[in-house]
C-alpha positions in Angstrom: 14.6 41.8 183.9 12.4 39.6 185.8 9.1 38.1 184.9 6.4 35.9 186.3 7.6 32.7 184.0 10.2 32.7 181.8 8.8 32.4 178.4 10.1 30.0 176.0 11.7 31.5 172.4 9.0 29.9 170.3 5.9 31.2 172.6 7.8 35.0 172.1 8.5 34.7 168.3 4.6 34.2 168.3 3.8 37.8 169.1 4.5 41.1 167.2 5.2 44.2 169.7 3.8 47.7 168.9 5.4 50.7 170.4 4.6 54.0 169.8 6.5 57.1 172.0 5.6 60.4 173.5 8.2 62.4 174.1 7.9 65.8 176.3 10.9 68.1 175.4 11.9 71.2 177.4 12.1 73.6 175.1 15.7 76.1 176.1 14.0 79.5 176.2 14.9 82.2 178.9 11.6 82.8 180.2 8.2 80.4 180.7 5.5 79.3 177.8 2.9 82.3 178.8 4.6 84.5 181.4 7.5 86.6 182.3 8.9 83.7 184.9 12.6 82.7 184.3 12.8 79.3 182.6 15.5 77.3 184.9 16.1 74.4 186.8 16.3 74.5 190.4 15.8 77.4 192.6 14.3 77.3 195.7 10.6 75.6 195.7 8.2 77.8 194.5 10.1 80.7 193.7 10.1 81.0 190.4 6.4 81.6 189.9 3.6 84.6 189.2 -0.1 85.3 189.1 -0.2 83.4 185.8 2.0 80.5 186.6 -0.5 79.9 189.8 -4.0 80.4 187.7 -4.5 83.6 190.0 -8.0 85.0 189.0 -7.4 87.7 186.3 -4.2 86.9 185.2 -3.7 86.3 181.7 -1.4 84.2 179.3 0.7 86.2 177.1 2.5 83.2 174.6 6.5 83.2 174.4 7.8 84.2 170.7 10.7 82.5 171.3 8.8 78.8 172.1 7.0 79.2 169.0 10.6 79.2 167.2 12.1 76.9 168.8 8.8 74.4 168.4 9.5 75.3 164.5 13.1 74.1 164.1 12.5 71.5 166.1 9.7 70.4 163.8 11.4 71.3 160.8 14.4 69.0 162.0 12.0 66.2 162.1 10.4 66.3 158.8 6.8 67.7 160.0 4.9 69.8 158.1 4.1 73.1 159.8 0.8 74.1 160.0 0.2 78.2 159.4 -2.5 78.6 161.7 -2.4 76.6 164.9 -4.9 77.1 167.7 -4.3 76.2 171.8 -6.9 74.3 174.1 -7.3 73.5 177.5 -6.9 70.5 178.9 -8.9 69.9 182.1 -7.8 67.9 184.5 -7.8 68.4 188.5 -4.2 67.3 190.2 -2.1 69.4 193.4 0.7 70.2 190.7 -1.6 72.2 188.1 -3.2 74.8 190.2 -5.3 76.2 187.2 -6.9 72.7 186.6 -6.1 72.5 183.2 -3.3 72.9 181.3 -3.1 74.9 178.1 -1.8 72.8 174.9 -2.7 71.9 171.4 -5.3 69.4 170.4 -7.0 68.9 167.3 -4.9 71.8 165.5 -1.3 71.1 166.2 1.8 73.3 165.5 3.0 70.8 163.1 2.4 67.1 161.7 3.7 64.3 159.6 7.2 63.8 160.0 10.0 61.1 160.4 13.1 59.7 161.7 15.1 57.2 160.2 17.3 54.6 162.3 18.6 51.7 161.7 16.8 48.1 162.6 17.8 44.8 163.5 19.4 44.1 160.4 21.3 47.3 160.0 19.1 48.8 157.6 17.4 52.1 157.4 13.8 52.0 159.0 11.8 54.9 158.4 9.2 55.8 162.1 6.6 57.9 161.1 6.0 61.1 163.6 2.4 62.1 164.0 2.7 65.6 165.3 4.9 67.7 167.1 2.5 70.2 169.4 3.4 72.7 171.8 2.1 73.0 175.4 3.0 74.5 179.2 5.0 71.7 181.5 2.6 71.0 185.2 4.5 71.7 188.7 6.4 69.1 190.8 5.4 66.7 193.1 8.0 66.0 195.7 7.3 62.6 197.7 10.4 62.3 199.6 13.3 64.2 201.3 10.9 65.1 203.9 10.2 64.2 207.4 6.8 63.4 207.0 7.1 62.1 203.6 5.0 59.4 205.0 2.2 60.6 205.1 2.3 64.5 203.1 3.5 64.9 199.5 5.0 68.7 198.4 4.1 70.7 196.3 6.9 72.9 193.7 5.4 74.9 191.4 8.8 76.3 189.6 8.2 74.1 186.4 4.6 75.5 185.8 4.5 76.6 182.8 7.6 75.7 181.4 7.4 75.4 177.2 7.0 71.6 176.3 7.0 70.3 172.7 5.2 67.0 173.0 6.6 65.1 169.9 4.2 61.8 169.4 5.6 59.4 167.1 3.3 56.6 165.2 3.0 52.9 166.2 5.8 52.2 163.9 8.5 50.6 166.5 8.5 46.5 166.6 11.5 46.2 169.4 12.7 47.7 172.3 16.2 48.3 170.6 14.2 50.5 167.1 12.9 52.4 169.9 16.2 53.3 171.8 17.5 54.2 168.3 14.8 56.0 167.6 15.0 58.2 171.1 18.9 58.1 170.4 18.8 60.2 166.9 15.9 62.4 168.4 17.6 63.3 170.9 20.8 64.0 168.7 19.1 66.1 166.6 16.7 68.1 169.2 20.7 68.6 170.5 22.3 70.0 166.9 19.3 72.1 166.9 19.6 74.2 170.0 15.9 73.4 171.1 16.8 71.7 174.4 19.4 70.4 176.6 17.5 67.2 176.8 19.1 66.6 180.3 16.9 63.6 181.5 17.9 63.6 184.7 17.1 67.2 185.5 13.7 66.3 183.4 14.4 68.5 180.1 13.8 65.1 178.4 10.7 62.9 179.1 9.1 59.9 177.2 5.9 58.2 177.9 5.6 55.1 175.9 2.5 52.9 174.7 2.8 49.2 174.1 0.6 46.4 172.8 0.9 42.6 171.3 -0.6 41.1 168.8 0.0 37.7 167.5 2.6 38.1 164.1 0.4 38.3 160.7 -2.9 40.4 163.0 -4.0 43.5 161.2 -5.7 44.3 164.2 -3.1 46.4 167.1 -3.4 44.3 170.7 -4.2 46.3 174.0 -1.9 49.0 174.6 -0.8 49.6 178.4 1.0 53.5 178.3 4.8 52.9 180.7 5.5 56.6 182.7 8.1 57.1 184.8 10.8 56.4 183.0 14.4 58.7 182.9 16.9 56.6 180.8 17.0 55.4 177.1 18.2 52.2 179.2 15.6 52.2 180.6 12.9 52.5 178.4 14.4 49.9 176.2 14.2 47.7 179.6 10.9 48.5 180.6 9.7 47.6 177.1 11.2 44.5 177.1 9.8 43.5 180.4 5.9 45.2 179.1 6.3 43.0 176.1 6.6 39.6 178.1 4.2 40.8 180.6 1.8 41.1 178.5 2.4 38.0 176.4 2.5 35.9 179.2 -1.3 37.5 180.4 -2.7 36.3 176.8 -0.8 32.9 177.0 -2.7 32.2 180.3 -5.9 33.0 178.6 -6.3 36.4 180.6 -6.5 40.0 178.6 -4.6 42.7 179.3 -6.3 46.0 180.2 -5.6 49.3 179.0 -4.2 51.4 181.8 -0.4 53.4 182.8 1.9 51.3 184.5 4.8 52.9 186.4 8.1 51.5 186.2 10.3 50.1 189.0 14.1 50.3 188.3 15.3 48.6 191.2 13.1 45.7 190.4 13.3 46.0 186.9 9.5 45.4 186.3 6.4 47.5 185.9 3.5 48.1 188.3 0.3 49.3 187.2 -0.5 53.3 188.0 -4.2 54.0 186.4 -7.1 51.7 184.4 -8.8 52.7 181.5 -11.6 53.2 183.6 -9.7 55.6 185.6 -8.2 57.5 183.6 -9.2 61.5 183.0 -11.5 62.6 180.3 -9.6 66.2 179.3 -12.7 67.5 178.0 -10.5 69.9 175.7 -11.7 73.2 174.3 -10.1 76.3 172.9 -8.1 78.5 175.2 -10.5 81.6 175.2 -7.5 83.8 176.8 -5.1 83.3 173.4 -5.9 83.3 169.8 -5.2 81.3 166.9 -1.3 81.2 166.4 -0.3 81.9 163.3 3.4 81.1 161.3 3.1 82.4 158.4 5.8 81.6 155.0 7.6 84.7 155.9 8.2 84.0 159.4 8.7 80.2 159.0 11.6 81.6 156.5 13.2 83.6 159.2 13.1 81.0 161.3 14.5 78.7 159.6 17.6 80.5 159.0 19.1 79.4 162.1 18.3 75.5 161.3 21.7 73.9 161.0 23.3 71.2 158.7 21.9 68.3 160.7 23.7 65.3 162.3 23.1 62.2 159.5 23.4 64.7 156.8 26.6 66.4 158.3 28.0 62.5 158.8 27.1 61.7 154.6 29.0 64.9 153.7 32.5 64.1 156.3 32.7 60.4 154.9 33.1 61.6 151.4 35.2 65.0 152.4 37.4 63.3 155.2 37.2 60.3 153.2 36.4 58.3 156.8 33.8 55.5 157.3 30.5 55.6 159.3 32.0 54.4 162.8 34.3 57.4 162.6 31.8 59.8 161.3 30.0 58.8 164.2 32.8 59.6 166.8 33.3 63.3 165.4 29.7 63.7 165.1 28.8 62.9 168.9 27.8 66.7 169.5 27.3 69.7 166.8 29.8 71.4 169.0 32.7 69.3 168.9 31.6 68.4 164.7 32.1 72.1 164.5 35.7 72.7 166.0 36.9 69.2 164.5 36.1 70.9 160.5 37.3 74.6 162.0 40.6 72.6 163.2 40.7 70.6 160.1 41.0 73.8 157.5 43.9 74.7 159.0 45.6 71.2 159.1 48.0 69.9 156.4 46.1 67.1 156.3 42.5 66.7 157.3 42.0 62.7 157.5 45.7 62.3 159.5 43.4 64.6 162.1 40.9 62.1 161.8 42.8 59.2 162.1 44.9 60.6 165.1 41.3 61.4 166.9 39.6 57.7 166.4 42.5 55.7 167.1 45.1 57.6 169.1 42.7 59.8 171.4 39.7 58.5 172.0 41.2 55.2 173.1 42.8 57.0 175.4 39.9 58.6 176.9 38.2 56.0 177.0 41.0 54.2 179.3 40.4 57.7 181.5 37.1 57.6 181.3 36.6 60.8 179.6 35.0 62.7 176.8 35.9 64.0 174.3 35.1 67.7 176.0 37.2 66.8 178.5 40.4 65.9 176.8 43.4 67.4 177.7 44.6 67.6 174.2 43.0 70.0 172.2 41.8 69.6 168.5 45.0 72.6 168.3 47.1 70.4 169.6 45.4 67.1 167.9 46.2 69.4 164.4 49.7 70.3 165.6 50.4 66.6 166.0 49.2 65.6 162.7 51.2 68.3 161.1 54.3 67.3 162.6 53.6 63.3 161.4 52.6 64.5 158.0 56.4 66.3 157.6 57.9 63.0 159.1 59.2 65.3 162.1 57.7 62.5 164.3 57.4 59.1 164.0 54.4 57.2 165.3 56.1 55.6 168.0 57.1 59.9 169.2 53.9 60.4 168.6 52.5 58.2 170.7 54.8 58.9 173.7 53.9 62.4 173.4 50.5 61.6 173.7 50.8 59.1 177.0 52.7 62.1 178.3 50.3 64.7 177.5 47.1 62.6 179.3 49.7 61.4 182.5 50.5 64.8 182.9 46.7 66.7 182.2 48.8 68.8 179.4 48.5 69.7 175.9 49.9 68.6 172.7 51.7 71.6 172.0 53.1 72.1 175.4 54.6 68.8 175.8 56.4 69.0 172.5 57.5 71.9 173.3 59.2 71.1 176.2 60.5 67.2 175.8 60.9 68.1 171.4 62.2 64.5 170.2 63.3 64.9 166.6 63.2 62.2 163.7 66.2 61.3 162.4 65.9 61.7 159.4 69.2 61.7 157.7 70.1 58.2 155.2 74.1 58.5 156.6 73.4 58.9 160.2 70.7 55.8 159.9 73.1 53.9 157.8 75.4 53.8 160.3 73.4 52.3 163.3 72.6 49.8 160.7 76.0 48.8 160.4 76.4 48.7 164.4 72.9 46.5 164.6 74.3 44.0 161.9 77.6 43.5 162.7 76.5 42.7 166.2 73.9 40.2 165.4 75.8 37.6 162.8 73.6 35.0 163.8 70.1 36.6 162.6 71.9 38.2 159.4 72.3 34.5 158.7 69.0 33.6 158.7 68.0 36.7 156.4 70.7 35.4 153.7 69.1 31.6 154.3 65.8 33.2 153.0 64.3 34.1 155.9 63.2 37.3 155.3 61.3 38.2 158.2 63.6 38.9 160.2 64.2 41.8 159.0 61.6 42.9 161.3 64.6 42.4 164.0 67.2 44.9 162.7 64.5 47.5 162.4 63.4 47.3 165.5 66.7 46.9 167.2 67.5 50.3 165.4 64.4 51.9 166.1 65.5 51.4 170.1 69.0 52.2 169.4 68.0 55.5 168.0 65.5 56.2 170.8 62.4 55.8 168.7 64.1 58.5 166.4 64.8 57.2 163.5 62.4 57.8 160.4 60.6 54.5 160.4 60.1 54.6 156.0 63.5 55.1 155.5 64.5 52.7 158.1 62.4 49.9 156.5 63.6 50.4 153.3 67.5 51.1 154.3 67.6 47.7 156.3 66.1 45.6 153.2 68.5 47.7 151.1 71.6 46.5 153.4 70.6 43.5 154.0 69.5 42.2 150.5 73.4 43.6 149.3 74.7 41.4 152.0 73.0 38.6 150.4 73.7 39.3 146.9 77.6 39.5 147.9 77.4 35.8 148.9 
């Protein structure tokens, strides 16, 4: 992050920050917000456009069912309250990648209001940030300003994402750090996710957030400035350009200066903000209601149908696994990480012998090794089958860790399944006391010196014999009974003294 001055601790614990988010979601419907245009990235420029999508004289706006539901569950998810009767406006504004000149959203009568998201804050605590409203609205066209060979001088124009369905979700000024508000983009997006509404792929533009930051000196009723940050693609990011907003803007008041309400754009590659737009600038929408659409209306019935298809949602399905699986929050977390992966872990799980050994093989013997390949967990080439198959055959003491394990290295070296792999190399515990008994015997009458030590009181190395076992047998030999046959021996040894 770079700033002007550095500023000292003291002079930054003077100052309160005050950051609110708007976040513009593409909502995952086949076709556009008003017309019969297919909803999807990509395409050739300009292609994926009609009369309506252009603002061709006579055309009219006909609005997508499907956006309406969607706009719902996602406001539902959220906590808002969903107003029956809703009513579109147009927003006026004149730029090369809205060729009506307006674009048609919600204003004063939103789809739904007064919700919340819950994340945790700086001293792991639940905060609770207030949501104002979640409204629904068409996305604006593309300006391309590179790529080009007279890029220089000419920008392009790609119309393909006019009139793509947008829920703009606004939350309140409730964020104090940069950190609350990458938690708070974090769970959003996990839930907007679990519910089906988007894809929330940032870089392809599903995702967007605008967001608006002011200081104020620490015990002021009275919100500073606010400067609005645009441009933005990462939760990284965003939590980066806040931080460097925040101390921008300190430093202005420090030096006796003000700062001015305007958009700044920020600059990744050097990590700082530059300002886009004043106050004095900026557009006045002049909204007023959409005279081609009438009021929508959701009514109880329909919000009922609706929400049928709302589904058990991420910190809700995390309470319920860490009292079933009887797992804590870190793992709850992990098997969480995407509804479809939560939902094939508790298929997989009925149908194990043991539910938590699933668990426990998934947090601490496979996801280390995906991390070490840098994978995810979609990519692994175990399956939650084979994960279950695994567990099964620990549970029945057919395979000791240490089998277990080796099966596992094998299945990731070789880009093969759990159930394949044992198949094949099929190491079996040993299991039987005799047969165990007797490589005891070998280990201890070999080693005279340590079984010394064990009769002088040194107990420990006990540790020895079992291990020395454990390699003699190949990692085969049942590592409870092992334990306890050893002691067993080695305390009659003693006792014969």
């Amino acid at each position: 992050m770079s700033t002007t001055t550095a500023l000292s601790p003291e002079v930054l614990a003077k100052y309160q920050p005050v950051i609110g988010l708007e976040v513009h979601v593409q909502l995952l419907t086949e076709t556009k917000a008003f017309c019969g245009c297919v909803n999807r990235y990509g395409g050739e420029p300009n292609t994926h456009v009609c009369p309506t999508c252009l603002g061709l004289p006579g055309a009219l706006p006909v609005l997508n069912r499907r956006a309406v539901e969607l706009a719902v569950l996602a406001s539902k998810a959220i906590h808002c309250e969903i107003r029956e009767t809703s009513i579109f406006s147009r927003k006026n504004y004149f730029y090369p990648d809205s060729p009506k000149g307006y674009q048609i959203s919600q204003f004063d009568r939103p789809i739904a209001e007064n919700g919340w998201i819950d994340v945790p804050d700086a001293t792991g605590a639940t905060k609770r940030i207030g949501i104002t409203r979640l409204h629904l609205e068409e996305d604006a066209g593309k300006s391309v300003h590179d790529g080009f060979a007279d890029s220089v001088s000419k920008t392009y124009i790609d119309l393909n994402r006019c009139g793509t369905p947008l829920a703009e979700i606004v939350s309140e000024p409730d964020i104090r750090t940069p950190d609350e508000a990458f938690e708070y983009l974090t769970r959003l997006k996990e839930i907007l996710l679990y519910t089906g509404v988007s894809d929330c792929n940032m870089e392809e533009g599903s995702l967007r957030c605008d967001a608006n930051v002011s200081v104020m000196l620490k015990g002021a009723t009275k919100f500073g400035t606010k400067a609005e940050v645009k441009n933005v693609n990462s939760f990284r990011y965003i939590r980066a350009a806040l931080e460097y907003e925040i101390e921008r803007q300190i430093e202005v008041l420090e030096s006796g200066g003000r700062v001015v309400q305007e958009s700044r754009l920020w600059n990744n590659s050097e990590g700082r903000t530059y300002s886009m737009r004043s106050k004095e600038q900026a557009h006045d929408y002049r909204y007023f209601p959409e005279p081609d659409l009438p009021p929508l209306v959701v009514g109880e019935a329909w919000q009922r149908e609706i929400l049928t298809a709302l589904p058990e949602l991420p910190e809700a399905r995390r309470l319920r696994m860490i009292a079933q699986y009887e797992i804590n929050q870190q793992d709850a977390m992990t098997l969480t990480a995407t509804r479809a992966f939560a939902d094939r872990f508790e298929e997989a799980a009925k149908a194990a012998k043991s539910p938590k050994r699933v668990v426990s093989l998934i947090t601490s013997e496979l996801t280390g090794r995906l991390k070490a390949a840098n994978l995810e967990l979609d990519q692994s080439p175990v399956s939650l089958a084979g994960i279950v198959k695994a567990a099964d055959l620990a549970e029945s003491d057919e395979l000791s860790s240490k089998m277990l394990k080796q099966l596992l290295d094998t299945c990731f070296a070789e880009g093969k399944d759990f159930g394949e792999v044992y198949e094949r190399d099929k190491p079996q515990q040993i299991s039987d006391a005799g047969a165990i008994e007797a490589m005891i015997d070998e280990v201890i009458a070999a080693n005279p010196k340590q079984v010394a030590q064990y009769r002088g009181g040194k107990k420990t190395v006990a540790a020895f014999f079992v291990g020395n076992v454990m390699r003699l047998s190949k990692g085969q030999a049942n590592p409870v009974l092992l334990n306890e046959l050893v002691t067993r021996k080695l305390d009659a040894l003693g006792s014969a003294e």
